[in-house]
C-alpha positions in Angstrom: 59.1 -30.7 150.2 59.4 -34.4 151.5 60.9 -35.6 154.5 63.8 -37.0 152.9 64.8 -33.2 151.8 64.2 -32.5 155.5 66.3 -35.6 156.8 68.6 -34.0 154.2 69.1 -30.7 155.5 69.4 -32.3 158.6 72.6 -34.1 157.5 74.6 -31.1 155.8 73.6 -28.8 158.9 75.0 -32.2 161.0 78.3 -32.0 159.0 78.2 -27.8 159.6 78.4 -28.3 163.6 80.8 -31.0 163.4 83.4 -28.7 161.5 83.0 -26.1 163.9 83.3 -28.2 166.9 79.9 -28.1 168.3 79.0 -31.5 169.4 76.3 -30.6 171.1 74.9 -29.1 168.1 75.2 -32.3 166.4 73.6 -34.2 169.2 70.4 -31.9 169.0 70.1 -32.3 165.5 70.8 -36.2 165.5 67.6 -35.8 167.8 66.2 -34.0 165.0 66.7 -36.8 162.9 65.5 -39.7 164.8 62.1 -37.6 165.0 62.2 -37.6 161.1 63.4 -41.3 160.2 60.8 -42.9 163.2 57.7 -40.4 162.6 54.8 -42.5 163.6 51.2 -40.9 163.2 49.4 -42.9 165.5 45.6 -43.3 165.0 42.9 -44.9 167.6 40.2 -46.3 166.2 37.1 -46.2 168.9 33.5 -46.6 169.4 30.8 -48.5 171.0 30.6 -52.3 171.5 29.9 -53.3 167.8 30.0 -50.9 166.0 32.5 -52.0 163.2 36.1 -50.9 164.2 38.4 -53.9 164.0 36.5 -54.7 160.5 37.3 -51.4 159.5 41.0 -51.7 160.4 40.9 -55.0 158.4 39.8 -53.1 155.6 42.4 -50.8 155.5 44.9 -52.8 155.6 43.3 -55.6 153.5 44.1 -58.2 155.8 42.2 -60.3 159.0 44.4 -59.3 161.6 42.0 -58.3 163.9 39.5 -60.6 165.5 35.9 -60.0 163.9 32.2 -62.1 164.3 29.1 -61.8 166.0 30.1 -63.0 169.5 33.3 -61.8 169.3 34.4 -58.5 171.4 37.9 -57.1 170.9 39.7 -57.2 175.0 43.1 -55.7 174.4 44.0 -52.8 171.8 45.7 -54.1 168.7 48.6 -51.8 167.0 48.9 -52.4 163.4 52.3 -50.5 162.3 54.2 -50.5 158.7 56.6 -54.1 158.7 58.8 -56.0 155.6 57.1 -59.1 156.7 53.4 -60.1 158.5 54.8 -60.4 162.2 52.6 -60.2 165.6 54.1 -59.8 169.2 52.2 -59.4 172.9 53.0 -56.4 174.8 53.3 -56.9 178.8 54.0 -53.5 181.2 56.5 -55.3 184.2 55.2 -54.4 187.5 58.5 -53.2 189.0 58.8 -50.9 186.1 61.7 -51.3 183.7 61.7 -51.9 179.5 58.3 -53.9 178.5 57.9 -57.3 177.7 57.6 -58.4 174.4 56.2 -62.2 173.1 56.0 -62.8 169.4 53.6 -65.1 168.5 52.2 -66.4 164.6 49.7 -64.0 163.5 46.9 -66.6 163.0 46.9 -66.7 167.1 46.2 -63.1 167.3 42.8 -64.0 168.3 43.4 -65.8 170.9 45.3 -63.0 173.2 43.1 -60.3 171.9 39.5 -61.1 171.5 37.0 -61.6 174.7 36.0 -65.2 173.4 40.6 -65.8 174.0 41.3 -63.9 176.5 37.7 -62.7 178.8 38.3 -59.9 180.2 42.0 -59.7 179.7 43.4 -62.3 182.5 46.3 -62.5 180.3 47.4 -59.4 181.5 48.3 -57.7 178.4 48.8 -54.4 177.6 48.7 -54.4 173.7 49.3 -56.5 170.9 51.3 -55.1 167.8 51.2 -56.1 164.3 53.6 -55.4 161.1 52.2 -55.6 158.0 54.1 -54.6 154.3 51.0 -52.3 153.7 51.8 -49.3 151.4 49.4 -47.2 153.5 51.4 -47.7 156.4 54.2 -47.1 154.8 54.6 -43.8 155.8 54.2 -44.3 159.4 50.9 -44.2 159.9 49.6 -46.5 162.8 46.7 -47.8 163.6 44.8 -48.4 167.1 42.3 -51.1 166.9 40.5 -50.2 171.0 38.4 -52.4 172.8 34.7 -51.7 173.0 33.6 -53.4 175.7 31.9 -51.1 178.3 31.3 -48.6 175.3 32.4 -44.5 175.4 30.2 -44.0 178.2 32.6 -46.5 180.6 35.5 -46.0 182.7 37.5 -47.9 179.7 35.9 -44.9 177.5 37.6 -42.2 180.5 41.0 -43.9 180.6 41.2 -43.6 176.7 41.0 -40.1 176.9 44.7 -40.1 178.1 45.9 -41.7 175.1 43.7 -39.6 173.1 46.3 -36.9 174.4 49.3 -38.6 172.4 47.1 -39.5 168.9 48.0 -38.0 166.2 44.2 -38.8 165.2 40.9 -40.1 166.1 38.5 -41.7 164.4 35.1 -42.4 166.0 33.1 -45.5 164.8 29.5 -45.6 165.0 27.4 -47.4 162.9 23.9 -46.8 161.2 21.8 -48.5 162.7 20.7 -45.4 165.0 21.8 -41.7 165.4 24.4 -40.6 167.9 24.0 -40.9 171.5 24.5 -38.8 174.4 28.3 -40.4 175.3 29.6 -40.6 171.8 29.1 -36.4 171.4 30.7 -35.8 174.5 33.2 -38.1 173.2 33.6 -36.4 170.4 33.7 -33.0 172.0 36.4 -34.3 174.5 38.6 -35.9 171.6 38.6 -32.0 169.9 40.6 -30.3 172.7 43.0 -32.7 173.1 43.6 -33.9 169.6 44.4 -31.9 166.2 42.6 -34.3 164.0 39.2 -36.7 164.7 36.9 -38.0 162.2 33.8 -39.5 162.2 33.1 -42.7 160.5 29.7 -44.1 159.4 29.9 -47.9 159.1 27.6 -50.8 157.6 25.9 -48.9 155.6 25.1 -51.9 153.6 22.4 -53.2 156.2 20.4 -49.9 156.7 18.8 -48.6 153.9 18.2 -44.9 155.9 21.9 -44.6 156.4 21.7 -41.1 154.8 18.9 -40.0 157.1 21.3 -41.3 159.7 24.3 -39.5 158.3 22.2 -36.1 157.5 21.0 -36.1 161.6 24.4 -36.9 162.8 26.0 -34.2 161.1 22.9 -32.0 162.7 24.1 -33.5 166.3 27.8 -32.6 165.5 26.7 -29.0 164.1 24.7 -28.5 167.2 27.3 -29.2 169.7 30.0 -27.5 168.0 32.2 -30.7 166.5 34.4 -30.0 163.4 34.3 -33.6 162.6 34.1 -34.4 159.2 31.4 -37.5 158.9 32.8 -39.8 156.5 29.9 -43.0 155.6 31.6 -46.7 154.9 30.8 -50.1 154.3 33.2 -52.8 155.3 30.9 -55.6 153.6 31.5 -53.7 150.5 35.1 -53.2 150.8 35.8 -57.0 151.3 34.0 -58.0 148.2 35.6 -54.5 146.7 39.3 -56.3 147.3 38.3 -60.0 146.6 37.1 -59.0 143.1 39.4 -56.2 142.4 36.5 -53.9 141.6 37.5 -50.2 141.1 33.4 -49.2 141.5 32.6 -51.1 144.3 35.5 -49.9 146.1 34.1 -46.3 144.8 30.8 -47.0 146.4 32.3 -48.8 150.0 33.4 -44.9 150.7 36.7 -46.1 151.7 39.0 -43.9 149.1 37.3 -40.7 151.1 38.9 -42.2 154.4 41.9 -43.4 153.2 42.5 -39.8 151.2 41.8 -38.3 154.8 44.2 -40.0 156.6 46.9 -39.7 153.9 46.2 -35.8 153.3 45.2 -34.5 156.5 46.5 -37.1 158.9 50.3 -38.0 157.6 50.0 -34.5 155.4 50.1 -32.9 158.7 52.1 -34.9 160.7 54.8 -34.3 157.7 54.1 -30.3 158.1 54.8 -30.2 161.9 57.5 -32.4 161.7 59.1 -30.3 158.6 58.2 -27.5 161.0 60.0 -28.8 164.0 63.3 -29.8 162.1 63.3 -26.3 160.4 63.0 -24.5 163.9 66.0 -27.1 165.1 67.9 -25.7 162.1 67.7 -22.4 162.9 68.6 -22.8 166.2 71.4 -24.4 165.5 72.7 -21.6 162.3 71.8 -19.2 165.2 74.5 -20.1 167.7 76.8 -21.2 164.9 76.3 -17.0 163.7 76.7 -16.1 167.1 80.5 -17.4 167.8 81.2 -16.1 163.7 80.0 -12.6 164.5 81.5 -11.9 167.6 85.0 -12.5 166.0 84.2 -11.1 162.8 83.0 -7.7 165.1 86.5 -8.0 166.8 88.7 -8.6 163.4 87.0 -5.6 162.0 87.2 -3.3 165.1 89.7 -4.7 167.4 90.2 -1.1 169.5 86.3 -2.1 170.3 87.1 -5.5 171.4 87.1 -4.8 175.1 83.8 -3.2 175.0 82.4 -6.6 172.9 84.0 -8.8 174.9 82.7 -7.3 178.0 79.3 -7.4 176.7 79.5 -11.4 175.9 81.2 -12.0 179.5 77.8 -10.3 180.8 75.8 -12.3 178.1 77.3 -15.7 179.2 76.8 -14.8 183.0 73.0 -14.5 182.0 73.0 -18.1 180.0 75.0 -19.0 183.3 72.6 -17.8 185.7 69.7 -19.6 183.2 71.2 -23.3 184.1 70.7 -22.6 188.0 67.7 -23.6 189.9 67.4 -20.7 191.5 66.7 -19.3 187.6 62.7 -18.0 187.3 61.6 -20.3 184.9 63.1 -23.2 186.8 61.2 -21.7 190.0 58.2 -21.1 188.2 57.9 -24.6 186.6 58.9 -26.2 190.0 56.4 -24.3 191.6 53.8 -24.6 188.9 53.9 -28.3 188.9 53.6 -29.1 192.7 50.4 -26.3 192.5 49.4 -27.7 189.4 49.4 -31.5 190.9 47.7 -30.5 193.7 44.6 -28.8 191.7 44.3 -31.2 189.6 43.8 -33.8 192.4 41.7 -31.9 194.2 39.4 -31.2 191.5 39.2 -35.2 190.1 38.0 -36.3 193.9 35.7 -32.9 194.1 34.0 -34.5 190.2 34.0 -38.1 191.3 32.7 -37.2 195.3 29.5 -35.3 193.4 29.1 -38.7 191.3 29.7 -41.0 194.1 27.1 -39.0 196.6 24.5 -38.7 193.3 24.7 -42.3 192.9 24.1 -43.2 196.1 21.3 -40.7 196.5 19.5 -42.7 193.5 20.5 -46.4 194.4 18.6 -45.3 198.1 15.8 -44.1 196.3 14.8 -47.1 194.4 15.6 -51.1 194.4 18.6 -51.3 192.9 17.3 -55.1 190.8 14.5 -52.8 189.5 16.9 -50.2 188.4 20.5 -51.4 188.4 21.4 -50.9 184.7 19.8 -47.8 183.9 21.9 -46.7 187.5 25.1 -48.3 186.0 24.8 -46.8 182.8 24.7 -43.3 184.3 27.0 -43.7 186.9 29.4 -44.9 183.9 28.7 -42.0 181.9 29.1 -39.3 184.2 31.9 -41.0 185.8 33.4 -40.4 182.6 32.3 -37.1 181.5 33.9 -35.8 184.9 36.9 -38.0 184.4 37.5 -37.3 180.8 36.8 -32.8 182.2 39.7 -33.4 184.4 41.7 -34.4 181.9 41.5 -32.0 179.9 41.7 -29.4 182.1 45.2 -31.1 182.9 46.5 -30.8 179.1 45.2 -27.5 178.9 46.6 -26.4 182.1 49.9 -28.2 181.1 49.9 -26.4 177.8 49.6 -22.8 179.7 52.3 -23.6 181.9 54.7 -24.3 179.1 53.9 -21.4 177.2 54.1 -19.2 180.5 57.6 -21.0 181.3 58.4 -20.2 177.6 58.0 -16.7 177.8 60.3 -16.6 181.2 63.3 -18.4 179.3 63.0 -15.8 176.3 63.0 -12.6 178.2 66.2 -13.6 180.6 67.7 -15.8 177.6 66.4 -13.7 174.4 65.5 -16.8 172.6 63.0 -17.7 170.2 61.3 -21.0 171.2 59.6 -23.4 169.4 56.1 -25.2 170.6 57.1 -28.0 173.2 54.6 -30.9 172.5 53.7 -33.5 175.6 53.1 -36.9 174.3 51.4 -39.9 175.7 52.9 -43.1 174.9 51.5 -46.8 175.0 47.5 -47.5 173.2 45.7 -46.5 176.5 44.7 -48.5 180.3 41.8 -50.7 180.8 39.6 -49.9 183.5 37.1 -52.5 185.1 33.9 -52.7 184.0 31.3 -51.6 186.9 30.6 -55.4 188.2 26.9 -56.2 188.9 26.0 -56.9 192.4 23.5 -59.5 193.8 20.4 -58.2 193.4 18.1 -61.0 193.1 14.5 -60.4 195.0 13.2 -62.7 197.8 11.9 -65.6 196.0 8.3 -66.9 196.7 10.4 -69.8 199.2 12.2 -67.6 200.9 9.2 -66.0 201.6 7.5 -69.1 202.3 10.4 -69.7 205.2 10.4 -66.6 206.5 6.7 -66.5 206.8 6.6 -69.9 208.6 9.5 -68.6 210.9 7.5 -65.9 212.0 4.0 -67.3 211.9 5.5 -70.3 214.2 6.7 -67.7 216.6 3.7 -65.4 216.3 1.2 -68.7 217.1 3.4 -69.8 220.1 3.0 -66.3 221.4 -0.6 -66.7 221.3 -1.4 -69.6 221.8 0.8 -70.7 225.3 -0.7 -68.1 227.5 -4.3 -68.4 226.4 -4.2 -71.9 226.9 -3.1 -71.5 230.6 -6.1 -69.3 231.2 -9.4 -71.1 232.3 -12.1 -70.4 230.0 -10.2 -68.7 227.4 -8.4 -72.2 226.4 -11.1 -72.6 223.8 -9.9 -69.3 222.0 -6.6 -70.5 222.0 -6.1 -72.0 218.9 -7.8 -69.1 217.2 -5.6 -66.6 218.5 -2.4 -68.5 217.4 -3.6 -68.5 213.9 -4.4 -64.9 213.9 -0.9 -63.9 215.9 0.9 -66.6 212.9 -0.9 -64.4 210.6 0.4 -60.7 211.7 4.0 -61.9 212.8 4.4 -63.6 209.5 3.2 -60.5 207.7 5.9 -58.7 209.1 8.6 -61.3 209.4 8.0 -61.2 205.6 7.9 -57.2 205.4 11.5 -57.2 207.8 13.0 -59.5 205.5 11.9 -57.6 202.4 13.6 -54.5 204.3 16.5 -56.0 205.2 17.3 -57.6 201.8 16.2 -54.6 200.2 18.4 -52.6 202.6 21.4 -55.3 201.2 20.9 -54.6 197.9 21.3 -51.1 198.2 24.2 -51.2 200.4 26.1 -53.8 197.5 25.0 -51.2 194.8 26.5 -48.2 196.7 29.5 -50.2 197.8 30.6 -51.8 194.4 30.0 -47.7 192.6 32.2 -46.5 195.2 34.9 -49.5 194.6 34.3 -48.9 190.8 34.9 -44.8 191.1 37.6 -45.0 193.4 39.5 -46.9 190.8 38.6 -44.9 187.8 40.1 -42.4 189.9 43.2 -44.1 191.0 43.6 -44.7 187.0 42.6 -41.2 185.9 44.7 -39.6 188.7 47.7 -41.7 187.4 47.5 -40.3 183.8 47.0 -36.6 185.1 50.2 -37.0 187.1 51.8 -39.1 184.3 51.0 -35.9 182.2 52.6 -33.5 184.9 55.9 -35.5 184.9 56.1 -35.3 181.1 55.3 -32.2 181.0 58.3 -31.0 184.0 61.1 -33.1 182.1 60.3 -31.9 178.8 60.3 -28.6 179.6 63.5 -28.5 182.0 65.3 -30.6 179.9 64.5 -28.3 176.9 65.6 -25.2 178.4 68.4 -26.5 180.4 69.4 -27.6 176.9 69.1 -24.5 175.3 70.5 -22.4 178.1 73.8 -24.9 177.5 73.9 -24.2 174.0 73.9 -20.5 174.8 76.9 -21.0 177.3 79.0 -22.2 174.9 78.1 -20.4 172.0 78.7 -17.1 173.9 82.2 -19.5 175.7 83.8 -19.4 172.4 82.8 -16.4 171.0 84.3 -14.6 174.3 87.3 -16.6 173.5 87.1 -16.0 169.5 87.3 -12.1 170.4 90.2 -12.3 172.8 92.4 -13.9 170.1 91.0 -11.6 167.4 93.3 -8.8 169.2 96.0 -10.5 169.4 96.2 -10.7 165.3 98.4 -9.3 163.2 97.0 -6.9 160.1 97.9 -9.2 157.4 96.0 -12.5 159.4 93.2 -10.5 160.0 92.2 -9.1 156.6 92.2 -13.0 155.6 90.3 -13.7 158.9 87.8 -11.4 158.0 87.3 -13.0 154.6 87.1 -16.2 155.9 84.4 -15.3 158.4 82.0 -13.4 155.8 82.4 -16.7 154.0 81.2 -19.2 156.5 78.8 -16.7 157.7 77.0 -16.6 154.0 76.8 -20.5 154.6 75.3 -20.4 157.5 72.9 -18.1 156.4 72.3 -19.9 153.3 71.5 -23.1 155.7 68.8 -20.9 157.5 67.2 -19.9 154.3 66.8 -23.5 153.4 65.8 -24.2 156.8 63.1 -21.3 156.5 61.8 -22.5 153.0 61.1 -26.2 154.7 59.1 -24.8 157.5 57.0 -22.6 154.7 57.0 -25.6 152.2 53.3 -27.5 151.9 
């Protein structure tokens, strides 16, 4: 069943609630429906410097829109959505908050905002560029997230993209064949599985190294060994171009390029479809539900009115309870308040207690050595573990934000005796940048420096010497050779100080720019984990509060709906009665359809 059935359904279960006077029926499912006409299956496409991604987005969508060459590094993430015409627009956050800016510029400038070589290091401040292309493979919302590279997986950049990770709808790691997987780009992988229902590994230029398979058989050995579903899907981009030049059916066979583009069609926007025909269904049901609720009650009341009393008794008590639901003093509402301020605070405390192990490691090692002997191997680990305990934090945060709404779920069904559906926390916006670790000055003394500081001290050292002996009768004639043996041990050690002292610089710079450099990965990570928090706390009280309203008035009217059935005459009511079995076979002929999209594939 295709979304348009679902979008649909939507509209004749729209036109139910309207004719019973539920408007805020009809609200939820115009919700419903806005999911369904705007469902965008966003994918990020990341990797290492280099590795092929924005020439694999080209690829896709058979046009240059990302920036690609030798020198040239990709500095702000480019969105590439479905559009009736080529457009191209620059995305700036506002610093006071508020709606973002947009600038639309020709798409042949797309360079110059979003590639290293345009825009180093990003001093144009943007957030993310988005292009529209009339692509049929993006035709059916499917997205895609060209990320910068620049720092690699193992950087801060690679920790603060685990938070959009969080809101994909699909990963695809990049790595090319030149060499096996590394170290970072597993734990990337592993990270990417908890927090994201579909990642795939890609294989690219295949075309320049003739052991690609080798490569490709011991990367799906690395995957296998650390427990990554990831399907491993080789490419070449080289082949795809000349594929699409030449309109050759083979070559585009041999590119492996059909295999990716039938994943992201079947299991990407196939599942996408599923969930969202799953949602709408649930919405559906929800909606026939309270629809049956207000029926039945009068239908119980036309049939037995000397019972009516008793039932309407028993709703006054039901809508005291749906009541009592809206109120803050209501335990899921005190459970999620209290969750969230408990859950914030762990959180917190365990992204310092990860970083402060880094931090004191990292400064352990930079004392131990000389930081220009050792500098990038130190940076390279303090980048990757500051991201393996960054990206750990995080998500421990969506998992611990997932248990909370299923715990806060379970609360609202045994006082409300509802069914629920999942509540999904979304992360919007293609990910922060972090700073890359900047390099501190850690040139050694050159041999004039050394030259200097050796003359300073060898002047002072001879003076030393030589002035006393030289006021001494009879040792007068030693004098001069006692200078140049005091210039020679105070210049030795003026040059030994100075070695200390700059050495003792170096390592001070080293320690102070890691701690400058953790300290705002964790000012960014710490932002997305309460980012996450806040999402998670409105979703989940405006949900409930929601559904505890709909309750309240379903039960409202079906109070009301018994009270007048008793006050019917016997002719009124037999047709009443009929009336009601009617409309209640419609509404439950609207769940059945509702029931056959959630089970339809």
């Amino acid at each position: 069943m295709a979304l348009s059935d679902a979008i649909q359904l939507v509209d004749v279960a729209r036109k139910a609630t309207e004719a019973y006077g539920r408007p805020d029926l009809t609200v939820k499912l115009a919700r419903a429906r806005e999911r369904l006409t705007d469902a965008s299956v966003r994918v990020l496409v990341v990797g290492e410097f280099k590795q092929g991604k924005s020439l694999l987005v080209n690829s896709l969508v058979s046009a240059s829109v990302c920036p690609v060459d030798d020198d040239v590094a990709t500095a702000v993430p480019t969105v590439v959505r479905h559009a009736a015409a080529p457009t191209a627009a620059l995305v700036r956050e506002p610093s006071s908050g508020g709606e973002p800016e947009r600038t639309e510029i020709p798409v042949g400038e797309l360079a110059e905002h979003v590639s290293e070589s345009g825009n180093p290091g990003n001093r144009q401040r943007i957030s993310y560029a988005e292009v529209g292309l009339p692509r049929s493979l993006l035709a059916g919302g499917l997205v895609l997230v060209d990320t910068p590279g620049v720092g690699g997986l193992g950087s801060a950049h690679g920790a603060a993209t685990t938070a959009a990770i969080a809101g994909a709808d699909a990963v695809v790691l990049v790595s090319d064949a030149s060499q096996e997987y590394t170290r970072p780009e597993l734990d990337f992988l592993a990270t990417a599985m908890k927090v994201c229902p579909n990642v795939v590994a890609v294989l690219t230029k295949t075309d320049l190294y003739p052991a690609w398979r080798r490569i490709a058989e011991l990367d799906r050995g690395h995957l296998a060994a650390a427990g990554v579903d990831a399907e491993l899907i080789p490419i070449s981009s080289a082949v795809r171009q000349l594929a699409l030049r030449t309109k050759n059916k083979a070559l585009n066979e041999e590119s492996g390029y059909p295999v990716l583009v039938a994943y992201l069609r079947d299991q990407v926007l196939g599942q996408s479809e599923r969930l969202a025909r799953r949602s709408t269904g649930l919405d559906i049901l929800s909606v026939c539900e309270q629809l049956a609720t207000t029926m039945q009650a009068e239908l119980t009341a036309q049939e037995t009115p000397e019972k009516a009393h008793e039932l309407v008794a028993r709703l006054e008590k039901a809508r005291s309870a749906a009541t009592r639901l809206k109120e803050r003093t209501a335990r899921w509402q005190v459970t999620l308040n209290d969750a969230i301020t408990d859950l914030s605070a762990d959180i917190d405390h365990d992204l310092r207690d990860r970083l402060r192990t880094v931090t004191r490691e990292a400064e352990a090692l930079a004392e131990d050595a000389d930081p220009a002997d050792v500098w990038d191997q130190l940076a390279k680990w303090v980048q990757h573990q500051v991201t393996v305990a960054a990206s750990a934090n995080f998500v421990w945060a969506n998992e611990r934000a997932g248990a909370l709404a299923q715990r806060v779920a379970e609360l609202f069904a045994e006082d409300g005796q509802v069914a629920l559906p999942e509540l999904p926390v979304a992360v919007s916006g293609p990910g922060p940048r972090v700073a890359r670790l900047e390099r501190p000055d850690i040139e050694k003394v050159g041999a004039g420096e050394k030259a200097l500081s050796a003359l300073r001290g060898g002047y002072m050292g001879g003076l030393m010497f030589f002035m006393p002996l030289s006021l001494i009768p009879g040792l007068a004639i030693a004098a001069p050779f006692a200078a140049v043996g005091g210039a020679l041990l105070l210049g030795r050690k003026q040059i030994r100080d100075e070695r200390k002292r700059a050495l003792q610089r170096r390592q001070a710079e080293a320690k102070m720019l890691v701690r400058k450099h953790i300290d705002e990965v964790q000012f960014q990570v710490g932002k997305d984990s309460r980012d996450l928090l806040r999402r998670t706390h409105r979703t989940l009280r405006d949900h409930f509060t929601a559904l505890a309203e709909e309750m309240q008035t379903s039960l409202a009217e079906s109070v009301a709906a018994a009270q007048s059935a008793v006050k019917a005459t016997q002719s009124e009511r037999g047709t009443r009665i009929g009336d009601l079995k009617a409309e209640l076979d419609r509404v439950a002929s609207l769940a059945d359809r509702a029931r056959a999209l959630m089970g339809a594939s």
